[in-house]
C-alpha positions in Angstrom: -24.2 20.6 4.3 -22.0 20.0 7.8 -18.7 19.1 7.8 -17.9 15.4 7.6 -14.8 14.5 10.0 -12.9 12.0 8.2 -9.1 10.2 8.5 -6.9 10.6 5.8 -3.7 9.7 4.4 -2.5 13.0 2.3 -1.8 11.3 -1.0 0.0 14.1 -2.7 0.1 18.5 -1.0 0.6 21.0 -3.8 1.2 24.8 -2.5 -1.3 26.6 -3.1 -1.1 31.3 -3.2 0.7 32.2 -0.7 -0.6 30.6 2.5 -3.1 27.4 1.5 -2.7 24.1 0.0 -4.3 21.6 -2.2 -3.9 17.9 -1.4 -5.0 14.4 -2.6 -6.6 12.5 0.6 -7.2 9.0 1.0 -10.0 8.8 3.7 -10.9 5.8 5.6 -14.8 5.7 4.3 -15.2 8.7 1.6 -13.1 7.6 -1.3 -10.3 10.4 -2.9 -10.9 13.7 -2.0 -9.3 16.8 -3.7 -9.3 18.7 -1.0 -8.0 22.8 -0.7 -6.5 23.7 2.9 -6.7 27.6 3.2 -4.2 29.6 5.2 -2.2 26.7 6.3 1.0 28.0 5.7 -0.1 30.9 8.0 2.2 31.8 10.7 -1.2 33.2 12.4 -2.9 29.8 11.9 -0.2 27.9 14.2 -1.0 24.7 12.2 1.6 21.9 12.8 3.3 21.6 8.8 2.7 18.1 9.7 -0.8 18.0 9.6 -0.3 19.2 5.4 2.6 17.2 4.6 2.7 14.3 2.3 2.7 11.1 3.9 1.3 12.3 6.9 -2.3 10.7 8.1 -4.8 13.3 9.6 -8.2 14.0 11.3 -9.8 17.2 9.8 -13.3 18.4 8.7 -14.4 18.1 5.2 -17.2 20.0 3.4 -18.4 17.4 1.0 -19.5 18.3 -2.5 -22.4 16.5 -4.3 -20.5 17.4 -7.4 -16.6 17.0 -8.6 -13.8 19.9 -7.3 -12.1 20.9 -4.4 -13.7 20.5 -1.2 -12.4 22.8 1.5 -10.6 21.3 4.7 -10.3 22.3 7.8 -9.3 22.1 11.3 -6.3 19.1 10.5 -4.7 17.4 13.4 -1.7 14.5 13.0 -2.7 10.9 13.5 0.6 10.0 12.9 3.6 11.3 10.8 5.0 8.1 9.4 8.6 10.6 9.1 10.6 8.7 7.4 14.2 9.2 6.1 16.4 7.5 3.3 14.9 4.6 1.6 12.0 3.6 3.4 11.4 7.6 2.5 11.6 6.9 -1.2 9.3 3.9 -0.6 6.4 5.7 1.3 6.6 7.9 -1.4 6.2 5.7 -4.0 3.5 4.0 -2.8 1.7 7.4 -1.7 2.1 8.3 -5.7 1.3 4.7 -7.2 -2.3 5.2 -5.3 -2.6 8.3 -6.1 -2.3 7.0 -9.7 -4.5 4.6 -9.2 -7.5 5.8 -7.3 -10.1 8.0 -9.3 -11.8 11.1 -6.8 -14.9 9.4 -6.1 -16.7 8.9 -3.3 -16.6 5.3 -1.9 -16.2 2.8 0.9 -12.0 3.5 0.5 -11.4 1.6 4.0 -9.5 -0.9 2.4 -7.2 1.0 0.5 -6.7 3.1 3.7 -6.1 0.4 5.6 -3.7 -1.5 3.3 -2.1 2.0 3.3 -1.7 2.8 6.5 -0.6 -0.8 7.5 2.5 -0.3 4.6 3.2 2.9 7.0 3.5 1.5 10.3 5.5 -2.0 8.9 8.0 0.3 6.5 10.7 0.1 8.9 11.0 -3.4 9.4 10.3 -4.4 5.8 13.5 -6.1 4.5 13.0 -6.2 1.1 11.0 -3.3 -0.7 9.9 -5.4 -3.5 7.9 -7.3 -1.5 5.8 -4.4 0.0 5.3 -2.6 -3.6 4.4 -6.1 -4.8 1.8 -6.4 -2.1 0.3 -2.9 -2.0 0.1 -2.3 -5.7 -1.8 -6.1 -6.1 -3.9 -5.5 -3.4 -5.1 -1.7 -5.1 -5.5 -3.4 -8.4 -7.7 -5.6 -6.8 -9.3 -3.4 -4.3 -10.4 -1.4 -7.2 -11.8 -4.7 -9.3 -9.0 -4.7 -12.0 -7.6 -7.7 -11.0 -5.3 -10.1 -11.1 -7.8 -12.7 -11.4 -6.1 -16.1 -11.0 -8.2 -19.1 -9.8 -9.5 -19.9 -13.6 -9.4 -18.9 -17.4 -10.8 -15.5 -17.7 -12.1 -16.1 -21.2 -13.1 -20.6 -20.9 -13.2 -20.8 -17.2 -11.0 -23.7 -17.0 -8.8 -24.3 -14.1 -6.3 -26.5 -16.2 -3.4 -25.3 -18.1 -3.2 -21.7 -16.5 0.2 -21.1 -17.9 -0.6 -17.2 -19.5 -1.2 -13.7 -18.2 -3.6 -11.1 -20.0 -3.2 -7.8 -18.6 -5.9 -6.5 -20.8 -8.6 -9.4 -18.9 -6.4 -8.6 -15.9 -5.3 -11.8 -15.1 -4.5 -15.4 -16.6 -6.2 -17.6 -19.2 -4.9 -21.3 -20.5 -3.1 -22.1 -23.1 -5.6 -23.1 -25.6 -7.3 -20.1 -24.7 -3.8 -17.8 -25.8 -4.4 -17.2 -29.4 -7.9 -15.4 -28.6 -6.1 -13.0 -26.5 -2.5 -12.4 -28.7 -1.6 -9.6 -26.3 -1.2 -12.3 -23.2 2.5 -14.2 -22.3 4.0 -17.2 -21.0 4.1 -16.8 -16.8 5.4 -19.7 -15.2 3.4 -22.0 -12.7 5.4 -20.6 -9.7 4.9 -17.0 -10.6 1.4 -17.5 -10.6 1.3 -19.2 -7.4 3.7 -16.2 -6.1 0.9 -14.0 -7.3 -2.0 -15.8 -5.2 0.3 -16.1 -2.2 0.2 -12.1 -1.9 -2.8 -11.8 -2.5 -3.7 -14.4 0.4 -1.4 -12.9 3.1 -1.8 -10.5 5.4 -0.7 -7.2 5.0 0.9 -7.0 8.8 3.3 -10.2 7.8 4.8 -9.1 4.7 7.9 -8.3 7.3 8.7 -12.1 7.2 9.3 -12.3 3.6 13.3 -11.4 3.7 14.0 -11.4 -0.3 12.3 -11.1 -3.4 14.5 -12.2 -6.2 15.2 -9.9 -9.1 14.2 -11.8 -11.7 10.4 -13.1 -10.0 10.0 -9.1 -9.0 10.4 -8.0 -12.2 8.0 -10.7 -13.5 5.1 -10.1 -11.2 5.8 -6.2 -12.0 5.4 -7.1 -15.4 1.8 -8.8 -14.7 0.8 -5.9 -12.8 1.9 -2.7 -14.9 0.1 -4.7 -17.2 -3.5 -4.4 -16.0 -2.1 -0.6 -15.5 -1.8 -0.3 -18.7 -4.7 -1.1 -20.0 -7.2 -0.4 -17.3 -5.6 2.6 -15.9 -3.3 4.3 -18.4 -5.9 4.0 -21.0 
């Protein structure tokens, strides 16, 4: 089979002998690919170490596998760097780890993944407040990937009324005559929920103008989503 040229967002580069590389890639159309870069790290190769570093996004050739392991790379050329220093370091990198959690190696349509991913890359610098970005991108993966949250109605009546608990096992929120079916679900408050929906709703290029995420609300709408990690994920 030919090469495939994809884009890609190098989720995670793992050294590899002496001169290659493996990495996790996030392409624009072809899902997760485990990918194996040989020679990279070759002095005679003249290969930017840009164009293998985590973080970075690239353009390279891909031999693509009808069945699951490394697929060879070649030929990688920088998109763009996305160098970063100091905290919004720290941030790219957890983000470029929390979807490499997330996202089985499978071949799918993975543009919006890539996209919200590469968005979060170009807007780190003038992001305020971190919480709101990892908020954001890890509710937008969960539901990019169809885990959820769910939060218009009941995930286990269909009511619209009462939607006052969160089920990370269902991945979202039921009412409260509904709780006692689902024992594992808790209280969230009527605001949270509606914080929930409003990133969901928003674009991903005008998460700058949200200046603080309070502590307290953060670590609740964590708490939602490490949820549905937990049991649709983790498990």
């Amino acid at each position: 089979m030919p090469p495939t040229r994809v884009k890609a967002i190098i989720l995670k580069k793992i050294n590899y002998r002496e001169t290659s590389v493996i990495v996790h890639l996030l392409s624009d159309t072809n899902g997760k690919i485990a990918g194996l870069m040989k020679g990279v790290r070759s002095t005679q190769k003249k290969i930017p170490p840009l164009a293998y570093q985590q973080g970075s996004c690239i353009e390279a050739f891909v031999y693509l596998k009808t069945k699951p392991g490394l697929e060879l790379v070649t030929q990688p050329s920088v998109v763009n760097s996305f160098n970063f220093s100091g905290e919004n370091l720290i941030l790219w990198k957890k983000m470029l780890l929390t979807i490499d959690r997330f996202v089985p190696f499978a071949r799918f349509n993975s543009n919006g993944i890539y996209d919200i991913l590469f968005q979060t890359g170009l807007l780190i610098p003038r992001i305020k407040d971190h919480r709101a970005i990892e908020i954001l991108v890890t509710e937008r993966i969960l539901f990019e990937l169809g885990f959820g949250p769910f939060l218009e109605k009941c995930l286990i009546c269909g009511s619209e009324e009462n939607l006052s608990f969160f089920s990370g096992k269902l991945g979202g929120i039921i009412c409260s005559r509904c709780q006692s079916k689902e024992p594992t679900s808790f209280k969230l408050p009527e605001r949270h929920i509606q914080v929930l929906r409003f990133f969901q709703k928003i674009p991903v290029s005008q998460i700058s103008m949200i200046k603080y995420i309070p502590e307290g609300l953060f670590a609740n709408l964590m708490k939602c989503l490490n949820e549905i990690i937990l049991y649709h994920i983790s498990g």
